[in-house]
MDAnalysis code that builds the backbone (N, CA, C; Angstrom):
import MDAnalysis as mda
import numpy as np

u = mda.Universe.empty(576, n_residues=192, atom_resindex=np.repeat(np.arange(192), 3), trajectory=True)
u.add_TopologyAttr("name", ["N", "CA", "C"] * 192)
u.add_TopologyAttr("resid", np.arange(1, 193))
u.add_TopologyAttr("resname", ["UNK", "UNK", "UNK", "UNK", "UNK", "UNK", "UNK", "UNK", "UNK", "UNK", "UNK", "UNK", "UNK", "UNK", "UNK", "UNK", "UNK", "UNK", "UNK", "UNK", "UNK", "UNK", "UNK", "UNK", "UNK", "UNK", "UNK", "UNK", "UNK", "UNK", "UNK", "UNK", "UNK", "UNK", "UNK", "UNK", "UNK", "UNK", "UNK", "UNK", "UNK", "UNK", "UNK", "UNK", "UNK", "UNK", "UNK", "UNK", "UNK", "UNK", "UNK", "UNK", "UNK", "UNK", "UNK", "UNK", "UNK", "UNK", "UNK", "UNK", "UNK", "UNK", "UNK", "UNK", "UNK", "UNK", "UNK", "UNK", "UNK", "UNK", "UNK", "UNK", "UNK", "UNK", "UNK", "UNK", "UNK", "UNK", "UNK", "UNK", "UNK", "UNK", "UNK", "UNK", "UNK", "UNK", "UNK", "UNK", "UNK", "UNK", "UNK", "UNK", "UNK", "UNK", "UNK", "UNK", "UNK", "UNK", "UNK", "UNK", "UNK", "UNK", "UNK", "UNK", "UNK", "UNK", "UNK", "UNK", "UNK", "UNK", "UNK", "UNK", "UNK", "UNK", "UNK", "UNK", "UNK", "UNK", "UNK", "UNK", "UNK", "UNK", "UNK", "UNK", "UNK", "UNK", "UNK", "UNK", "UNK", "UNK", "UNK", "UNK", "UNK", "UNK", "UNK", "UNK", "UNK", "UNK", "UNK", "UNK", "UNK", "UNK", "UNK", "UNK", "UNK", "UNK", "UNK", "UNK", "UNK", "UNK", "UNK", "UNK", "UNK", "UNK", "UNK", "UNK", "UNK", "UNK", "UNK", "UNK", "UNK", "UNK", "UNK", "UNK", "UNK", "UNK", "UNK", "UNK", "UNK", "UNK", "UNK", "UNK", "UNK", "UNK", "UNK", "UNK", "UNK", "UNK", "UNK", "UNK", "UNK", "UNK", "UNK", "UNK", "UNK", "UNK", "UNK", "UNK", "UNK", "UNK", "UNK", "UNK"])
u.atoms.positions = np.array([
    [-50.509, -58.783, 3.826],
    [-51.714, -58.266, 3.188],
    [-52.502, -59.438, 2.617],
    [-54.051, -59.415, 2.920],
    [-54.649, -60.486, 2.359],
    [-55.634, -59.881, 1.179],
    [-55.844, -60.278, 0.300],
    [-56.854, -59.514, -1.051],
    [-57.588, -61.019, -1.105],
    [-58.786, -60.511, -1.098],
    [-59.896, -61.356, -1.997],
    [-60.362, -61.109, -2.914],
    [-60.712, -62.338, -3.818],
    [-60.461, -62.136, -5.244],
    [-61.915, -62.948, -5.690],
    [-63.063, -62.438, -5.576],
    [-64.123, -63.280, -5.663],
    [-65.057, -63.147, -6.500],
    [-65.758, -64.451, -7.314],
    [-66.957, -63.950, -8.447],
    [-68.303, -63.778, -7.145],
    [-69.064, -62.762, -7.769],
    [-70.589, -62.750, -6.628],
    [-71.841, -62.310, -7.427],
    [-73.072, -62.901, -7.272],
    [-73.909, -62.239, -7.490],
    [-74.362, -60.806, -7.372],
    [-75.348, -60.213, -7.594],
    [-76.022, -58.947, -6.822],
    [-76.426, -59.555, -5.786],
    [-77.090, -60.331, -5.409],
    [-77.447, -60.747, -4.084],
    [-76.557, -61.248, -3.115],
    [-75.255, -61.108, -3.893],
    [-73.595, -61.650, -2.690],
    [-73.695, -63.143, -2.637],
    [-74.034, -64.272, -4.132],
    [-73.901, -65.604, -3.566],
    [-72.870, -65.767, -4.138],
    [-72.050, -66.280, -3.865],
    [-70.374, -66.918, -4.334],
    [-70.148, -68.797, -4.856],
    [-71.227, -69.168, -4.118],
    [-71.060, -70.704, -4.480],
    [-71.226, -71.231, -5.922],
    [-70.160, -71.536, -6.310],
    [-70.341, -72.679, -7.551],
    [-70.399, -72.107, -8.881],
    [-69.640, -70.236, -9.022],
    [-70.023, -69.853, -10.315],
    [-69.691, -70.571, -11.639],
    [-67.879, -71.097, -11.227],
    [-67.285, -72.382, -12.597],
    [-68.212, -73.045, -13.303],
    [-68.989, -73.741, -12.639],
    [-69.786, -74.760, -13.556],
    [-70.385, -75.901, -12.407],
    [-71.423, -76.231, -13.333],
    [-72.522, -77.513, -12.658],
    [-71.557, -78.684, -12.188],
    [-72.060, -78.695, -11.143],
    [-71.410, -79.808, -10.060],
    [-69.873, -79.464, -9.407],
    [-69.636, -78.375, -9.114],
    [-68.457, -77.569, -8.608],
    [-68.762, -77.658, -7.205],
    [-69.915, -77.304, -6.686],
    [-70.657, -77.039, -5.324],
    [-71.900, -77.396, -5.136],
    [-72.305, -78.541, -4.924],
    [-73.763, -78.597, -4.390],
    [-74.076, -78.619, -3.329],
    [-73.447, -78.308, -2.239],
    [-73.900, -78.517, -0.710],
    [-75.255, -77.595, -1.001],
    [-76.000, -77.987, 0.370],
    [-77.234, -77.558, 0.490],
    [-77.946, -77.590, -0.602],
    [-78.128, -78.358, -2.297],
    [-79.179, -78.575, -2.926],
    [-79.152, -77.499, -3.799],
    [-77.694, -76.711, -3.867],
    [-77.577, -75.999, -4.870],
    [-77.487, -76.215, -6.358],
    [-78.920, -75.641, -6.988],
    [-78.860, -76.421, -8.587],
    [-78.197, -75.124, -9.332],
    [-77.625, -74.347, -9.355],
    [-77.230, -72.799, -10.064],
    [-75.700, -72.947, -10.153],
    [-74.921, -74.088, -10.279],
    [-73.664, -74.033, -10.689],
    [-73.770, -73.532, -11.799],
    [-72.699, -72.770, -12.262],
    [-71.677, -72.333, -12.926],
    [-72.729, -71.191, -13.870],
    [-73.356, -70.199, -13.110],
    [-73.635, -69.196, -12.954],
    [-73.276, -68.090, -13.542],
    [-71.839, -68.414, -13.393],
    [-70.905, -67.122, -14.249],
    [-70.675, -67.414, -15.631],
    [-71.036, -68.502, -15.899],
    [-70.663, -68.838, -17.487],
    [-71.197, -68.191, -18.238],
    [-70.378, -67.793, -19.394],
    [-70.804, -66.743, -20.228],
    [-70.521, -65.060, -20.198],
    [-70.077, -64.594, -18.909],
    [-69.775, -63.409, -18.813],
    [-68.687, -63.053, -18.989],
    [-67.861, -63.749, -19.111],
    [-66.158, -63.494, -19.284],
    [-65.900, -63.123, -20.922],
    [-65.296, -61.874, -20.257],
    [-64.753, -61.228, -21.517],
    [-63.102, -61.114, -21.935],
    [-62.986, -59.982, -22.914],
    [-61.795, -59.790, -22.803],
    [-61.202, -58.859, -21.932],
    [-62.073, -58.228, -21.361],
    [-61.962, -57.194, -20.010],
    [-61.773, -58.135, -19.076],
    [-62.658, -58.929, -18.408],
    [-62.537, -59.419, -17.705],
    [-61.198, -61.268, -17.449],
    [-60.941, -60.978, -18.476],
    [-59.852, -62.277, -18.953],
    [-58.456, -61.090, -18.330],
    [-58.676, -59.919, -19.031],
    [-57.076, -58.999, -18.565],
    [-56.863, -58.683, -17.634],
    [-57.656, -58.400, -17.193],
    [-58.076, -58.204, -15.566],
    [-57.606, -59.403, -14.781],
    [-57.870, -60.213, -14.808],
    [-57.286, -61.652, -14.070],
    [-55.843, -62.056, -14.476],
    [-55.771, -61.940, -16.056],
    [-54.537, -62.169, -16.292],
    [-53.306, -61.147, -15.378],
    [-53.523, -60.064, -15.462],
    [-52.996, -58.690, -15.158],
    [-53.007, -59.066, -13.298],
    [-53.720, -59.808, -12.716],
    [-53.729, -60.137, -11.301],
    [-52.527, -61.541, -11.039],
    [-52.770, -62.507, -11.975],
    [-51.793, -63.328, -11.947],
    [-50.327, -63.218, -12.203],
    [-50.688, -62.585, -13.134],
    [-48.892, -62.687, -13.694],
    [-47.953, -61.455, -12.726],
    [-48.892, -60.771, -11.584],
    [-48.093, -59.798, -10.976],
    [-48.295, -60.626, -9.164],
    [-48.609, -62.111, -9.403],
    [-48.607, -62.980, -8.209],
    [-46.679, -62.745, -7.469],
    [-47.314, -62.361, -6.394],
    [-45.662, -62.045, -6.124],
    [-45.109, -62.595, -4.926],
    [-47.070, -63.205, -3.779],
    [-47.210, -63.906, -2.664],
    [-47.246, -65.412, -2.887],
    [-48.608, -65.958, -2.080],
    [-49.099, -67.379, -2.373],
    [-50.434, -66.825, -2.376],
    [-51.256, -67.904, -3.342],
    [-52.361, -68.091, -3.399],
    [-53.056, -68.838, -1.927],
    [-53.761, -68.233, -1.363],
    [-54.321, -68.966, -0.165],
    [-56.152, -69.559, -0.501],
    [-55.742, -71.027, 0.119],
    [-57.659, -71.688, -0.255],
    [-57.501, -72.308, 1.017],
    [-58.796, -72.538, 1.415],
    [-59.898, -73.595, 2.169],
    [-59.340, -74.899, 0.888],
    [-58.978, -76.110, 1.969],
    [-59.040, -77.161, 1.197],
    [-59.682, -77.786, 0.355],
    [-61.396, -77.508, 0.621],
    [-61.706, -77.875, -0.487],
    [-61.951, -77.022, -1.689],
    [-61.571, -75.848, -1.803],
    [-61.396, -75.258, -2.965],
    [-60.080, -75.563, -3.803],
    [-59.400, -75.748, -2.876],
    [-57.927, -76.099, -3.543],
    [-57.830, -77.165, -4.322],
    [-58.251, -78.640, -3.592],
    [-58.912, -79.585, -4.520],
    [-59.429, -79.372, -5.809],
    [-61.046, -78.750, -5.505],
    [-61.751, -78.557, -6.657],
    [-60.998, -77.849, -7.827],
    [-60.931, -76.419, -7.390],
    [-59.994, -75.745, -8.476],
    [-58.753, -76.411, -8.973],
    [-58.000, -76.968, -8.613],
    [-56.605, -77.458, -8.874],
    [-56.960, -78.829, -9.661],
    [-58.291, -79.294, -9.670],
    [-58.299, -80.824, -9.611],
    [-58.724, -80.523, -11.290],
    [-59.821, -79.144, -11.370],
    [-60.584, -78.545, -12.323],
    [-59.589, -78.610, -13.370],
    [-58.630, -77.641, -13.057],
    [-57.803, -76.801, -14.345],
    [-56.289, -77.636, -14.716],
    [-56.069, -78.898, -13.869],
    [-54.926, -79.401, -14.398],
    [-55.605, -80.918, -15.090],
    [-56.567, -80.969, -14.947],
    [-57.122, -82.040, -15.780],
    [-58.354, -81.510, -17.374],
    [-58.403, -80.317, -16.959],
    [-59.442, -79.230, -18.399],
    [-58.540, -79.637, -20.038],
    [-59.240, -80.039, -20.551],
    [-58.393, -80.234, -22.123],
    [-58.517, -78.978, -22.740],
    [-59.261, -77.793, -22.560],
    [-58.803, -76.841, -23.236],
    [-58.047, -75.853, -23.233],
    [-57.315, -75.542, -23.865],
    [-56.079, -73.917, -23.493],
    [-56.570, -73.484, -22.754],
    [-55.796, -72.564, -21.422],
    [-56.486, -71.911, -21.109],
    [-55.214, -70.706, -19.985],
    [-55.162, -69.954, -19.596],
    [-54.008, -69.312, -18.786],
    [-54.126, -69.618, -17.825],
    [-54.212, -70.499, -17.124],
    [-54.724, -70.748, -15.763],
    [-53.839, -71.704, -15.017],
    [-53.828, -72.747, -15.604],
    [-53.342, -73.645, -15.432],
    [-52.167, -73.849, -14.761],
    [-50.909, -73.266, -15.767],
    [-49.432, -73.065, -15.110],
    [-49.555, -72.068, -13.928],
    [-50.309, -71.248, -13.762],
    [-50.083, -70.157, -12.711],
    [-50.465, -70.840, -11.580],
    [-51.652, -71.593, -11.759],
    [-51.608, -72.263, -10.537],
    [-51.410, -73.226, -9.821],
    [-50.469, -74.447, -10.920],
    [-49.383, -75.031, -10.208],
    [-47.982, -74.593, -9.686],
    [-47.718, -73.422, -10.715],
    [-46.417, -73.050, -10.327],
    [-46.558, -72.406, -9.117],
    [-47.300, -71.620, -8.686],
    [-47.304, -70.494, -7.831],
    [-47.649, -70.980, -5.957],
    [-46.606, -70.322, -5.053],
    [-46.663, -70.721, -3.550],
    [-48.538, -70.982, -3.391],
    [-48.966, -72.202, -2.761],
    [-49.930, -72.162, -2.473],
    [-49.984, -72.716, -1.202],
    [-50.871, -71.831, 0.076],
    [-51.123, -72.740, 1.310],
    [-52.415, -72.869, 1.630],
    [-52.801, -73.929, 1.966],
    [-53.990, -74.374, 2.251],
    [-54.157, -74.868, 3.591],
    [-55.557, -73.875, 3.967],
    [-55.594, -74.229, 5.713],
    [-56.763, -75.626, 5.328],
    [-56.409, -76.396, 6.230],
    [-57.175, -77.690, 6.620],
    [-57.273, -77.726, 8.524],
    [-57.851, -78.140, 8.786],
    [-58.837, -78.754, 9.873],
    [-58.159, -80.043, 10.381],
    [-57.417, -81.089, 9.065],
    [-57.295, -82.135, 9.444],
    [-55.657, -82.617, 9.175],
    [-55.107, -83.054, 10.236],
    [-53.548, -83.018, 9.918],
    [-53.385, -84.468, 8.992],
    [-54.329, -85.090, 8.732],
    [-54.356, -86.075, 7.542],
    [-54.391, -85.172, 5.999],
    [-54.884, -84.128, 5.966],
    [-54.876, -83.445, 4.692],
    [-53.439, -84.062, 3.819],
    [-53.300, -84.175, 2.422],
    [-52.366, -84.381, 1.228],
    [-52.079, -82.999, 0.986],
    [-50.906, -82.452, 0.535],
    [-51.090, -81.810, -0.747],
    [-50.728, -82.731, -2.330],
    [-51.564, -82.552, -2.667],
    [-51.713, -83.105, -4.416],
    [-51.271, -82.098, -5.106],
    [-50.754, -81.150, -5.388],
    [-50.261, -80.419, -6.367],
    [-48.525, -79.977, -5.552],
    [-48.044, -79.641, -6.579],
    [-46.381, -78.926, -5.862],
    [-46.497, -77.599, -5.619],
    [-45.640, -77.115, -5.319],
    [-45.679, -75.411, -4.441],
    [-46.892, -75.571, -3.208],
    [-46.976, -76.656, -2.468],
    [-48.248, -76.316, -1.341],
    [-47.746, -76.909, -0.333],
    [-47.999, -75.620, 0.510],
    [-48.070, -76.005, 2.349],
    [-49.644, -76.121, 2.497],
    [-48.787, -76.883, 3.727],
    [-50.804, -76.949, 4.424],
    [-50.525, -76.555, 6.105],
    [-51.531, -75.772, 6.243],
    [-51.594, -74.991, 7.129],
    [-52.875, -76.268, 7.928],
    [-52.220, -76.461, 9.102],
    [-53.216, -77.292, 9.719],
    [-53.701, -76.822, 10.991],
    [-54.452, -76.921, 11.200],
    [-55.124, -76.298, 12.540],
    [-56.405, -75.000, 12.177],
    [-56.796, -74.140, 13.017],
    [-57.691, -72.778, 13.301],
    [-56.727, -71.765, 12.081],
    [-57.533, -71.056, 11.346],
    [-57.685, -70.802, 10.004],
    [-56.927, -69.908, 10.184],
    [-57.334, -68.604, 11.519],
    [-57.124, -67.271, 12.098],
    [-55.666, -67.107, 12.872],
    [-55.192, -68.686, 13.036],
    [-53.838, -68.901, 13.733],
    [-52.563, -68.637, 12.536],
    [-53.405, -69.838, 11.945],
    [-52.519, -70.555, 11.017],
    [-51.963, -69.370, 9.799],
    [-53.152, -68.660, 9.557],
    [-52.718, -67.940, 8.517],
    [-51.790, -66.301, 8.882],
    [-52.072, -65.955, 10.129],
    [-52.031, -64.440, 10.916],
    [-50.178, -65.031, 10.373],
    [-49.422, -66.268, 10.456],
    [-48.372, -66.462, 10.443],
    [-47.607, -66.254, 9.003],
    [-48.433, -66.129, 8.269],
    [-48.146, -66.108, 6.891],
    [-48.542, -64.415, 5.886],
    [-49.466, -63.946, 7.067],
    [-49.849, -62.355, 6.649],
    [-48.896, -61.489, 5.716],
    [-48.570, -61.313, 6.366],
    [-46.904, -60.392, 5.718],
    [-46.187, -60.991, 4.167],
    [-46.750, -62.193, 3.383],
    [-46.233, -62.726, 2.640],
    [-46.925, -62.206, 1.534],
    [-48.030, -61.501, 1.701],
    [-48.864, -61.366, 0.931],
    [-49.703, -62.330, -0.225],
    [-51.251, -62.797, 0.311],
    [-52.155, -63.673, 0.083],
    [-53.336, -63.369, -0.838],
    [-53.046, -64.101, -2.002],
    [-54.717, -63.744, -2.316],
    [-55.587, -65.081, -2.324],
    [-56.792, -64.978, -1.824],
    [-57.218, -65.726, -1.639],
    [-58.771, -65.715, -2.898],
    [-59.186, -67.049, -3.682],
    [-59.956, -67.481, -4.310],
    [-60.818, -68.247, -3.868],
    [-62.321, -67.973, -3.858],
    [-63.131, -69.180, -3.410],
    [-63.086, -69.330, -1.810],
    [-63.482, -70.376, -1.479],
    [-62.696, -70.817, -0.250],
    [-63.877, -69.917, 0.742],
    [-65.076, -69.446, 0.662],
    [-66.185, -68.691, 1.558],
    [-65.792, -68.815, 3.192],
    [-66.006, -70.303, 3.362],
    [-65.652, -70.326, 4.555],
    [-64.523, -69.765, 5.801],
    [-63.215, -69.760, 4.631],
    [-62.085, -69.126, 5.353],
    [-61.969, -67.653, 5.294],
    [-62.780, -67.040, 4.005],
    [-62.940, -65.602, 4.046],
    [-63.993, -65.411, 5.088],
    [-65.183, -66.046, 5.383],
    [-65.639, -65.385, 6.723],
    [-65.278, -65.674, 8.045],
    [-63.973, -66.551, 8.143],
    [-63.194, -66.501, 9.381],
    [-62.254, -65.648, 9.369],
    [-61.504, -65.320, 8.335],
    [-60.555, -63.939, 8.556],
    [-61.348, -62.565, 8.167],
    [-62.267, -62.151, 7.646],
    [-63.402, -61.191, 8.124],
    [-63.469, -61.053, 9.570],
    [-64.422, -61.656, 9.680],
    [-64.745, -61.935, 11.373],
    [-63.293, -61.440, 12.279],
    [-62.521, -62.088, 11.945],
    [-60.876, -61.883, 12.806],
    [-60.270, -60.484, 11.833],
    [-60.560, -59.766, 11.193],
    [-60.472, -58.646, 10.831],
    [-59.208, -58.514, 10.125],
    [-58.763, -59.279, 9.348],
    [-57.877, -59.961, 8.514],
    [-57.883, -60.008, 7.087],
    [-58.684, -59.554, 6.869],
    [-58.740, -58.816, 5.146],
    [-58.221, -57.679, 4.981],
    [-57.581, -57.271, 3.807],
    [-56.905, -56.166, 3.646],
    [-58.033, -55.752, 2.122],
    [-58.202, -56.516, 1.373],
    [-58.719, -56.210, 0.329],
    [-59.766, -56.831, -0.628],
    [-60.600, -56.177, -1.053],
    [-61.949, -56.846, -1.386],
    [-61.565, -56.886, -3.567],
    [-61.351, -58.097, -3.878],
    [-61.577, -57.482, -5.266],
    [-63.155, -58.343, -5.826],
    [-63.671, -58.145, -6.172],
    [-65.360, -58.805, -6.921],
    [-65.918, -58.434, -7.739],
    [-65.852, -59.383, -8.358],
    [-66.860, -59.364, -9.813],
    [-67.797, -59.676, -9.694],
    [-68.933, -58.753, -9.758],
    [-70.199, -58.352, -9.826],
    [-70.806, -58.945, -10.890],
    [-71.710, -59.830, -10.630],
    [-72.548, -60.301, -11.786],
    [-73.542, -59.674, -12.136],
    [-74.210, -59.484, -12.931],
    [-75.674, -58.961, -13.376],
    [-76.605, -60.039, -13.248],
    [-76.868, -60.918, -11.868],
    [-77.934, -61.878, -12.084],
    [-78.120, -61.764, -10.442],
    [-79.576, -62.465, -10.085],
    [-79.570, -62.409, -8.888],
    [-80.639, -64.224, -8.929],
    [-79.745, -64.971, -7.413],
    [-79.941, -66.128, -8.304],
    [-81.187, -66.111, -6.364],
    [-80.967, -65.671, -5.754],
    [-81.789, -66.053, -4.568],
    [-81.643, -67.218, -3.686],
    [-80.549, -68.155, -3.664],
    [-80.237, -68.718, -2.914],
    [-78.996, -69.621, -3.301],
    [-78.116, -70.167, -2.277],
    [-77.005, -70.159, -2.624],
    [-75.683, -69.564, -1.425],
    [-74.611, -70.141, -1.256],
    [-73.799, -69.311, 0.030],
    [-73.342, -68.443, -0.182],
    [-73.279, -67.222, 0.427],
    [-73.291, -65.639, 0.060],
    [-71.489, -65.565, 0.975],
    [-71.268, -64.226, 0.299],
    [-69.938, -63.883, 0.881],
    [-69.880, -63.797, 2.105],
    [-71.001, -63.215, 2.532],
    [-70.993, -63.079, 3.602],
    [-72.421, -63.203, 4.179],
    [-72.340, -64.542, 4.819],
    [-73.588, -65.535, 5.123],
    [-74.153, -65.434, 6.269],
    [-74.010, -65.080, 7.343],
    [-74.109, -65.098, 8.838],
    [-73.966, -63.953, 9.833],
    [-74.591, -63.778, 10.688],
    [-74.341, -62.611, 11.475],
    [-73.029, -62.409, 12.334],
    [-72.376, -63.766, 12.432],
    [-71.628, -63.952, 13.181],
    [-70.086, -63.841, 11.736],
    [-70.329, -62.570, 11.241],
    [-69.399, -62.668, 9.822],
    [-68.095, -62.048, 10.524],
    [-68.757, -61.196, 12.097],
    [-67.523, -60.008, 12.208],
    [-68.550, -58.900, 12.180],
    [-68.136, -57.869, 13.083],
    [-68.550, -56.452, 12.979],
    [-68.477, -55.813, 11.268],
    [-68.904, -54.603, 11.746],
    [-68.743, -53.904, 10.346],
    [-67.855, -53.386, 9.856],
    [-67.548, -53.691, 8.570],
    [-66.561, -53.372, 7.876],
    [-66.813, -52.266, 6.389],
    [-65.464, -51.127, 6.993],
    [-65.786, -49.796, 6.155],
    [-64.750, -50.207, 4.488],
    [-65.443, -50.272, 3.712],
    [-64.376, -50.357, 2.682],
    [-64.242, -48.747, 1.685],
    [-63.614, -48.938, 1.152],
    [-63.369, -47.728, 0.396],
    [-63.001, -48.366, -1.228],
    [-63.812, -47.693, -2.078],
    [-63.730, -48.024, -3.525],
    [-62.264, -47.459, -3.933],
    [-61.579, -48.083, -4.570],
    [-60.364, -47.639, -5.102],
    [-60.118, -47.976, -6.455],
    [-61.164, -49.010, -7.192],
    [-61.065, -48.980, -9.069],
    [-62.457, -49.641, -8.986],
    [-62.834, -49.279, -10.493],
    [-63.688, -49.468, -10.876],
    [-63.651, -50.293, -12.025],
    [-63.983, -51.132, -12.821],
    [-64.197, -51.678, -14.472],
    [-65.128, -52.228, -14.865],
    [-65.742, -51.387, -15.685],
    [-67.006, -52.186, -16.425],
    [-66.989, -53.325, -17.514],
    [-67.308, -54.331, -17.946],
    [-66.980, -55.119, -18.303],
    [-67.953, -55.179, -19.844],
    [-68.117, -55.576, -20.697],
    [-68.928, -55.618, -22.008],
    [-69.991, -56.474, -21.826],
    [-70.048, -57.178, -21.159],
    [-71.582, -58.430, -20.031],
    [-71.888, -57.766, -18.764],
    [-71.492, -56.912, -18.732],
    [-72.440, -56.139, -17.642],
    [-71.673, -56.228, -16.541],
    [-70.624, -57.301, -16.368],
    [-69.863, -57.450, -14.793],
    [-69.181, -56.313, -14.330],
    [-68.904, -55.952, -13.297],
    [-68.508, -54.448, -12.739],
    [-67.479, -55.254, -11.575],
    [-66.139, -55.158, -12.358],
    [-65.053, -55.431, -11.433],
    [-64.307, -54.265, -10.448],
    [-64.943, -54.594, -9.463],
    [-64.719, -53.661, -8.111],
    [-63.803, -53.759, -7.037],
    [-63.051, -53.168, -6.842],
    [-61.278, -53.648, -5.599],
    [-61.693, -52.267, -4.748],
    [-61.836, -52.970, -3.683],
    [-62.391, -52.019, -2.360],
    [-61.069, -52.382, -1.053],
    [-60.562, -51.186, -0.429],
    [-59.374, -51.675, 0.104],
    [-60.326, -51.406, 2.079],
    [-59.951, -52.153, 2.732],
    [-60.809, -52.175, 4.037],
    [-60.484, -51.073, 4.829],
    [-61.360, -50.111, 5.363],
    [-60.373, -48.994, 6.216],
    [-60.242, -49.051, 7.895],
])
C-alpha cells in the first residue's frame, strides 16, 4: 500500500511549503507558504500518522536530502526529527552514484515504477517528492491520498499533479475529513 501524505494549495501547488529556499526550481519565490497554519490539530494529526509508521517512509532523492538535511540540523524541539532518522527509509534515485547520508536508508536505483512495485506490500508513505508521486499515479500505484488543504491560492508553482501525462483518471473516495483552526482541511481520500 502506498499513502501520500502531502501539504497543497487550493490551486494543487505542493512546491516548497517548509520555508524560503527549500525549492526554487523554476523561479519559485513562495517558499514556505505553509508557515503559520499549523496547529494543534494539525501537529496531532501528523503526530498520530508517525508514531503508527509501521512501513518505510518513501522520497525522490532530493526530498530526502532536503528534508533529512532540514530537521537533523533545525536547533529547535521539534517531533520530527527522531522519527525520521529512526524509521525504514527508501529512496528512488536515477543515479547508482546516489549516498545514503542518514541510517535506516535503501536506495532504490533505477525507474521509480520498477524499483518501488518491489517494495509495495511493505507499506509506503510517501512525503514531498512530486515527481515520484506523478510517476506512480501515472503507473496507478497509489493507494492513498492524504492532503492538507491550504486556504491560499498562490498561482504558480509545481502542482500535484502537473501534466497531462499524470495518468488517466483517478476515482478517489473521501474517507475522513478534519478541519483545522487556520482554515486547513485535512483530507485522506482512498483511490477506487
Amino acid at each position: 500500500m502506498i499513502t501520500v501524505f502531502q501539504n497543497v494549495t487550493l490551486d494543487g501547488v505542493m512546491q516548497a511549503p517548509g520555508r524560503k529556499g527549500e525549492d526554487d526550481r523554476g523561479g519559485f519565490e513562495h517558499g514556505g507558504w505553509a508557515d503559520g497554519y499549523a496547529d494543534e490539530v494539525s501537529m496531532g494529526f501528523a503526530a498520530e500518522g508517525m508514531s503508527r509508521q509501521d512501513g518505510a517512509l518513501l522520497f525522490g532523492r532530493r526530498t530526502y536530502e532536503d528534508l533529512l538535511g532540514f530537521w537533523t540540523t533545525t536547533e529547535r524541539p521539534n517531533p520530527f526529527t527522531d522519527v525520521l532518522v529512526n524509521a525504514r527509509k527508501l529512496v528512488v534515485t536515477r543515479s547508482a552514484d546516489t549516498t545514503a547520508a542518514y541510517p535506516n536508508t535503501e536506495l532504490l536505483v533505477g525507474d521509480a515504477v520498477k524499483t518501488v512495485a518491489e517494495h509495495r506490500e511493505t507499506g509506503l508513505t510517501i512525503m514531498g517528492s512530486g515527481e515520484l508521486i506523478r510517476a506512480l499515479h501515472a503507473a496507478r500505484m497509489i493507494d492513498t491520498y492524504v492532503l492538507q488543504i491550504h486556504p491560499i491560492v498562490l498561482g504558480s508553482g509545481t502542482k500535484l499533479f502537473a501534466s497531462e501525462e499524470d495518468g488517466e483518471r483517478a476515482n478517489l473516495e473521501l474517507e475522513r475529513t478534519i478541519p483545522t483552526t487556520t482554515g486547513v482541511i485535512i483530507a485522506q481520500y482512498a483511490v477506487r
